[in-house]
C-alpha positions, -999 to 999 in steps of 0.1 A, spaced: 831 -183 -796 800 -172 -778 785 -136 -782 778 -117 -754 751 -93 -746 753 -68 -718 733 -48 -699 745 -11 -679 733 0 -648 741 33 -625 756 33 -590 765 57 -564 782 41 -532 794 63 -507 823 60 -476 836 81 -448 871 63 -453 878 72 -494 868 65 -532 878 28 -535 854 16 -506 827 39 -520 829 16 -551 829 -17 -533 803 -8 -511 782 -2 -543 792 -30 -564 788 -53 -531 754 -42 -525 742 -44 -561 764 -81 -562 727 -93 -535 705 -89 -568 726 -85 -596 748 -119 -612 775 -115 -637 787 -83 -630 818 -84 -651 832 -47 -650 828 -11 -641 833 28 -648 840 55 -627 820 85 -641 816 107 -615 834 113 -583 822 136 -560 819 144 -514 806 165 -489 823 183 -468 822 192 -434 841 216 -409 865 220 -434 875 183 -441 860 152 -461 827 144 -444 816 112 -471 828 102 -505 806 98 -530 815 74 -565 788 68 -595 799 37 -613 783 25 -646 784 -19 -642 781 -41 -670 768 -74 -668 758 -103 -691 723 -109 -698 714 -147 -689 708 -171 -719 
């Protein structure tokens, strides 16, 4: 069995349409630079709001990934 060592970084995607595409719009973006992602975290959830309603979406995601070998 191999060990693994990972590494945590700090995202915040955002949407107009809801919380899950604010997460894969920031785990798609970070996927350009960043290999082995292998999970994530919701830790903050948050929006603005406009005229009343849901303007944006806003979702900070911790991501773990392995460190190459």
């Amino acid at each position: 069995m191999t060990d693994h060592v990972y590494k945590k970084i700090e995202l915040t995607g955002s949407s107009t349409v809801g919380i899950q595409e604010a997460i894969e719009s920031a785990i798609s973006k970070a996927s350009e630079t960043i290999h082995e992602m292998r999970w994530f975290e919701v830790i903050e959830t948050r929006g603005h709001i406009a005229d009343g309603k849901i303007a944006h979406w806003q979702v900070t995601v911790k991501v773990g990934f392995s460190l190459s070998e």
